[in-house]
Structure formats: C-alpha cells, structure tokens
C-alpha positions in Angstrom: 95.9 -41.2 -1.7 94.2 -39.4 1.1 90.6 -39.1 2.1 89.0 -35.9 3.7 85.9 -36.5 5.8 82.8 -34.3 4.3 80.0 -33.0 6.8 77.0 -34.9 6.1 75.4 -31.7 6.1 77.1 -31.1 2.6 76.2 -34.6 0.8 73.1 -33.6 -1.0 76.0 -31.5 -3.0 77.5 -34.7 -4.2 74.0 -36.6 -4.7 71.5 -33.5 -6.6 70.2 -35.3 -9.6 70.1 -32.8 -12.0 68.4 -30.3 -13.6 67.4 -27.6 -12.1 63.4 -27.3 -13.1 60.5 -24.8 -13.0 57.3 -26.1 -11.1 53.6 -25.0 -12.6 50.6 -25.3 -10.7 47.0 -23.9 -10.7 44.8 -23.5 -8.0 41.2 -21.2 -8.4 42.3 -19.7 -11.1 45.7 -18.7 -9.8 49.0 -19.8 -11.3 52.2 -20.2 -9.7 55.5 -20.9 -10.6 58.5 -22.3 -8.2 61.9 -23.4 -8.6 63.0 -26.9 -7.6 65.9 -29.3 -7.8 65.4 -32.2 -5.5 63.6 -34.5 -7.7 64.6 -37.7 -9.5 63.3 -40.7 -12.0 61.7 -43.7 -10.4 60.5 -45.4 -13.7 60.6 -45.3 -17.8 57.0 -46.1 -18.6 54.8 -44.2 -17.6 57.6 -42.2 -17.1 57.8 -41.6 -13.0 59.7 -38.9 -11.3 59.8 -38.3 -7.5 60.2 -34.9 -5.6 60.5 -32.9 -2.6 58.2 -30.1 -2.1 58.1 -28.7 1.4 54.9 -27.6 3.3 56.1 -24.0 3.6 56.4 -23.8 -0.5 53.7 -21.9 -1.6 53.2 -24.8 -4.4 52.7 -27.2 -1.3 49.0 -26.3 -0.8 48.4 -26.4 -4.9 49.8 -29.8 -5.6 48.1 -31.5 -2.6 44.8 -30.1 -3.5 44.8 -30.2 -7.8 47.6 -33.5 -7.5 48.7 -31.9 -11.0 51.5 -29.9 -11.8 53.9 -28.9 -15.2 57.8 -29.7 -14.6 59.4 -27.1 -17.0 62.9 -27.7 -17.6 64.7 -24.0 -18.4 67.4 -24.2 -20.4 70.8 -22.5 -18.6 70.9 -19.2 -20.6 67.4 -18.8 -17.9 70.0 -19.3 -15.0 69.6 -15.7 -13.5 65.6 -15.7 -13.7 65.4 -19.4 -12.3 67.1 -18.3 -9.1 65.3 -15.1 -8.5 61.6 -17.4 -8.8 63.3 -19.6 -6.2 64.2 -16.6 -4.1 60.8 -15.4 -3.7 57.2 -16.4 -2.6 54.3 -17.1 -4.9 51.9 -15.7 -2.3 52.9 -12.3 -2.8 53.4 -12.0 -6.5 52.4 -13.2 -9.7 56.0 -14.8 -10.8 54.7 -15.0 -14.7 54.1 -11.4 -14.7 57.1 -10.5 -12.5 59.7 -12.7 -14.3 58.3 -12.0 -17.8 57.3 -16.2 -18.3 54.9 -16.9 -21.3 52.3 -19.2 -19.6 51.0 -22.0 -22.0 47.9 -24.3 -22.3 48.4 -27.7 -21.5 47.1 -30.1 -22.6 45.8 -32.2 -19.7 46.2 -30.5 -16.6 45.4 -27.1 -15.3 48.9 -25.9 -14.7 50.2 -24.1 -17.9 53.2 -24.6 -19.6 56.1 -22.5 -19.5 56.7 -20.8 -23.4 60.4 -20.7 -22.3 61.4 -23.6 -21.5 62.8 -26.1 -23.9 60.4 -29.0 -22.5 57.2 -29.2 -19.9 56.2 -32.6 -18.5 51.7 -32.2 -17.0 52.0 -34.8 -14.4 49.2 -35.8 -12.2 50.3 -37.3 -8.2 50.0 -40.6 -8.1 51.6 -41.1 -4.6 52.7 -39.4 -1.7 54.6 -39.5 1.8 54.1 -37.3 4.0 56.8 -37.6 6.4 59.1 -36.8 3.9 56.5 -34.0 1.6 57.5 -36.6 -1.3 55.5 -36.6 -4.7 55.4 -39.2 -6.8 54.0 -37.8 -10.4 53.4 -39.3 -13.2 54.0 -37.8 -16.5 50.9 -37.8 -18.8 51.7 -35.5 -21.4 55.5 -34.2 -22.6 56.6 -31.5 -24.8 59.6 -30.0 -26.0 60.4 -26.4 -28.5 62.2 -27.8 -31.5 63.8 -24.2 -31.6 65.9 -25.0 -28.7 68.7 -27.2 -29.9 71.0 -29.0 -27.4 70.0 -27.0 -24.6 72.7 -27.3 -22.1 70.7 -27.6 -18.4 71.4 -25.9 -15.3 71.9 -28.4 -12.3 72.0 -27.2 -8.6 75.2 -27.7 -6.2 74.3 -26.3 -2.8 74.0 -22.3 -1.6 74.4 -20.2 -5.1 76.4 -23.0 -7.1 75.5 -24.0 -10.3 77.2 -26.4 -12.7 75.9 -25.6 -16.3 75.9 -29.4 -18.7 79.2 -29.9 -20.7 80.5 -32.1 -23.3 77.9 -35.4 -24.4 79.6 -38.5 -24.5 78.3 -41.5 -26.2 79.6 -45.1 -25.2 78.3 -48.0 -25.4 75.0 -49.3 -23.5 73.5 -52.6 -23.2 70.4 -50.9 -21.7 66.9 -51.7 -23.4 
C-alpha cells in the first residue's frame, strides 16, 4: 500500500463536517440570507454548534451586532439555489426576493425562518473568538417540515464539489 502526500492547502476537503446550511439574520429591519459550511457540534444539551463567519460576509456585521441568527438546513434537491446565495453578496440584493425563499416567523429571534428548508435552528451567540471570526451559538428553538421525509443533505467538498447523503446505516451504539 502506498501513501500520496496531500497539500495541506486541500485538508479542509477531507475534514468539512457536513451539511451545507443556509444562514438567517436580521439587522434594522433587513434580512439576509448566506450560505455556509464550516460549522460543527460542540455539545448535545443545549444543543451547541460552532462556525466560521468571516468579517467580509455581509452576515459578519449582523451576527456580531443582533448575536442571533436561523441555521436553515436545505435539503439537496435546493443544491443549485444554495450555491448561487453563496455566490453573491447580501449588500446588494435582497436574496429572499432574488432566490424566491419564503421567509418565516420565528419564534425567538429576529432572523426568519427559511419555508424551504426541511429544519431551522434560532440560535442566540453565546461565545466568540475573534482571531478566528468563530461563533459559538446556542440553539434555542428547532424546527423541522414533516412534509419533507428523509431529506438527503448536501455537504460541501472544496471549489464546486458536492457530495449529496447516501445510504443510512444503523449499527449498533453504546452512546447515551
């Protein structure tokens, strides 16, 4: 068996969590929608999830001023629509409007919910680094659109790729 060395430039490939999600915020009276992949779970209850927002992402500004946001998860029959919100800038469009999105009420944060979606998480920050323009959020609020049956997600490989969620497996788990 032989090895290959990888570019470490290329490891975040190997290493993307998974799923590809929509992020909702609102900020005087403007909502905005982004796409986003590097994120990950930190803790079960209250649920805890971790993510990457850089300062140039329109969002940035939102979610460091409100610390609230909605983390849509689009199921991947949205594929084509997900990666044309990532591919363009909340400062000079409304994305709801432009991508046809439903925008819902939540519940307990500002940021609506995305009608599309199969689930929406409002989170509130309850942490941040800088240095890294990491968000810790907790979840405070989940849904989910019983319509949307198995929903097979859409997870993010690196410059176009996609992998779209295959077969479920159950085996055994000794986890509580």
């Amino acid at each position: 068996m032989t090895m290959r060395a990888l570019a470490l430039s290329k490891v975040y490939r190997l290493i993307e969590p998974g799923p590809v999600l929509l992020m909702t915020t609102a900020r005087k009276g403007r909502a905005n929608v982004m796409t986003m992949s590097w994120h990950t779970m930190l803790d079960f209850e209250p649920p805890l999830i971790a993510c990457v927002i850089g300062e140039g992402d329109y969002s940035f500004a939102a979610l460091k001023a409100t610390r609230q946001c909605v983390l849509a998860i689009p199921a991947a029959q949205m594929a084509s629509k997900v990666v044309k919100i990532g591919n363009c800038h909340g400062d000079q469009m409304d994305k709801f409007k432009t991508f046809g999105l439903t925008p819902l009420p939540a519940a307990t944060v500002a940021a609506p919910l995305i009608g599309e979606c199969f689930a929406n998480l409002e989170c509130r920050v309850v942490d941040s680094v800088r240095r890294y323009d990491l968000f810790v959020l907790e979840v405070v609020k989940a849904w989910t659109d019983p319509a949307q049956r198995s929903p097979k997600m859409l997870h993010h490989q690196g410059y176009g790729k996609f992998a779209v969620d295959g077969r479920t497996l159950r085996l055994p788990s000794r986890m509580r």
